[in-house]
Kinemage of the C-alpha trace (Angstrom):
@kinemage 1
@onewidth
@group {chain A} dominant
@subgroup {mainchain}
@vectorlist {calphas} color= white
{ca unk a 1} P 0.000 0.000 0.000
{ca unk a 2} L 1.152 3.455 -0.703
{ca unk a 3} L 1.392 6.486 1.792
{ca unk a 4} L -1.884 8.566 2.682
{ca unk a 5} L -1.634 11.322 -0.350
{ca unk a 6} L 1.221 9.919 -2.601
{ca unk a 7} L 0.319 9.661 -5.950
{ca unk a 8} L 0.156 7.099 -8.664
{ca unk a 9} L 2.436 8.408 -11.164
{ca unk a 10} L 1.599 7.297 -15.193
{ca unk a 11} L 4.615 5.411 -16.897
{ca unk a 12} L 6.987 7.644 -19.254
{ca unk a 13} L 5.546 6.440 -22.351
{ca unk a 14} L 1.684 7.794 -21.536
{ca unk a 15} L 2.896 11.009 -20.437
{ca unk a 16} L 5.348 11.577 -23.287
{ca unk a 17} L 4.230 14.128 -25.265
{ca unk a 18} L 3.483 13.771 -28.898
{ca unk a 19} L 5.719 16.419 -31.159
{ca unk a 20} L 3.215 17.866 -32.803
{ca unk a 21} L 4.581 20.995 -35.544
{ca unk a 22} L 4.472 24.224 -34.951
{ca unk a 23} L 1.615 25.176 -37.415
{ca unk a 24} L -0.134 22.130 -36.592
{ca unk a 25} L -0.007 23.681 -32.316
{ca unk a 26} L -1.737 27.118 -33.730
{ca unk a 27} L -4.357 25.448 -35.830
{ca unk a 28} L -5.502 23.270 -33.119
{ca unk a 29} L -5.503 26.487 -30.727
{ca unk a 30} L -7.035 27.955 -33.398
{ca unk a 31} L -10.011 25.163 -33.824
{ca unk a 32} L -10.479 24.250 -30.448
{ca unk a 33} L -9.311 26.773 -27.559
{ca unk a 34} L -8.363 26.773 -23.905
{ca unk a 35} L -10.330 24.422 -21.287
{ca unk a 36} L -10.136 27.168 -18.920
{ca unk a 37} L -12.320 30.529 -19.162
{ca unk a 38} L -9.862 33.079 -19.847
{ca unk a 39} L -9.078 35.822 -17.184
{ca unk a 40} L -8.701 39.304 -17.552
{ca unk a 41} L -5.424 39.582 -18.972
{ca unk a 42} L -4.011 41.733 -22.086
{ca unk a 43} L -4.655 39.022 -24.560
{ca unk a 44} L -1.830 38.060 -27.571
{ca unk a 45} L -3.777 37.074 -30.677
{ca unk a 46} L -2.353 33.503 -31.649
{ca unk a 47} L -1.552 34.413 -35.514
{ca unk a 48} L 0.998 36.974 -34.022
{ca unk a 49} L 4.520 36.692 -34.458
{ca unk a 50} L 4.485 34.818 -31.030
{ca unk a 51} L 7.971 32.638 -30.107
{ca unk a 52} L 7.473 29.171 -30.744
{ca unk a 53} L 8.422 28.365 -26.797
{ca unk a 54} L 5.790 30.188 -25.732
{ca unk a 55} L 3.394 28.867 -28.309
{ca unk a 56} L 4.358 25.329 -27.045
{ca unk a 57} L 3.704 25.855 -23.454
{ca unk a 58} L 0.573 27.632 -24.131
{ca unk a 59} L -0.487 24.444 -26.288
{ca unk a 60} L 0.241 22.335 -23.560
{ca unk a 61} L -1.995 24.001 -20.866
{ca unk a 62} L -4.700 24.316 -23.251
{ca unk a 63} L -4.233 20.639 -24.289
{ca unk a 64} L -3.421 18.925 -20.816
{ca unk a 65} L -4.536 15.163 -21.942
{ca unk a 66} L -3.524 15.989 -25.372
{ca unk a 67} L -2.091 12.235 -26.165
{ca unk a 68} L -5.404 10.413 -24.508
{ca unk a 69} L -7.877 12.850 -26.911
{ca unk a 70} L -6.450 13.360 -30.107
{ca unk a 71} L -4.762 11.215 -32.853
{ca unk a 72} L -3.016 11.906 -36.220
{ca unk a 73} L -4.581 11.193 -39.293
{ca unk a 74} L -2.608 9.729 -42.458
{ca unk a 75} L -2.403 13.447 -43.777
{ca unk a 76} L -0.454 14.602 -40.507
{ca unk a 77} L -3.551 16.426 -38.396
{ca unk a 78} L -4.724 15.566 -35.332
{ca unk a 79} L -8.335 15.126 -34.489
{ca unk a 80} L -9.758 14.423 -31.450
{ca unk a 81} L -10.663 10.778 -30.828
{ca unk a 82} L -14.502 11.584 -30.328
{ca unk a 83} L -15.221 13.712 -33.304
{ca unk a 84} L -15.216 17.446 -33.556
{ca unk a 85} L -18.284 18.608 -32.056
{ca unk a 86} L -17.606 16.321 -28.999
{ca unk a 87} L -15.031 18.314 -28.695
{ca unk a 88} L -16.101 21.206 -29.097
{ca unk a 89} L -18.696 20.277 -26.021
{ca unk a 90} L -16.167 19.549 -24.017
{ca unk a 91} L -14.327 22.332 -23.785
{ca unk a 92} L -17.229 24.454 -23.733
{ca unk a 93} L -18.559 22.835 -20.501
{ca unk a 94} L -14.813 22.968 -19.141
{ca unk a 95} L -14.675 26.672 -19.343
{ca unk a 96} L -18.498 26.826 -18.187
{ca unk a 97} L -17.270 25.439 -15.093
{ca unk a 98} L -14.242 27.215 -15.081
{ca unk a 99} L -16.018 30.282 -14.986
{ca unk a 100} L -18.156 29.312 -12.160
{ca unk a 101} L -15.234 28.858 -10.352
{ca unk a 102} L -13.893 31.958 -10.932
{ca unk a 103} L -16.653 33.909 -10.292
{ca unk a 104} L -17.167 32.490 -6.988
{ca unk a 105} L -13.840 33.228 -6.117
{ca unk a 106} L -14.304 36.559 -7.007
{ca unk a 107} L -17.350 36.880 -5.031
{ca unk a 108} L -15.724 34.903 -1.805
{ca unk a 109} L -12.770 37.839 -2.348
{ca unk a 110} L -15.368 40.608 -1.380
């Protein structure tokens, strides 16, 4: 048995990230967006000349389980394992909640 509060960690190969290009990073950012609702911040449009190390770990916050939900297709995209518009549902509940959370927060601040 393990300690009370250590963690299970997953093997190297299922957390490995997938290289996935640089174009290919922005289109799916593009397509999909963040899973969190996004605070009020100055924000950087993607398309901009933005450095690629940034662009990668804004990918990978935005794509946190990125291996588990998308694969590559014989063309060299990736699509998400349960369609588009499953997706697209997805996130769009993830930020609802994210933005519940958030506003409470707010409101617990005042």
């Amino acid at each position: 048995p393990q300690p009370q509060g250590a963690q299970q960690r997953k093997s190297r190969v299922d957390s490995t990230p997938i290289s996935v290009p640089f174009e290919e990073k922005k289109r799916l950012m593009r397509v999909y967006g963040p899973i969190k609702t996004l605070r009020n911040r100055a924000s950087k449009d993607i398309d901009q000349a933005a450095k690629p190390d940034s662009v990668r770990r804004k990918f990978y916050r935005w794509f946190p389980d990125f291996n588990e939900r998308f694969v590559i297709t014989p063309g060299g995209w990736y699509t998400p394992k349960a369609g588009h518009q499953q997706e697209m549902d997805y996130r769009q509940a993830m930020r609802k909640m994210d933005l519940e959370l958030l506003v409470k927060k707010r409101n617990d601040r005042r």
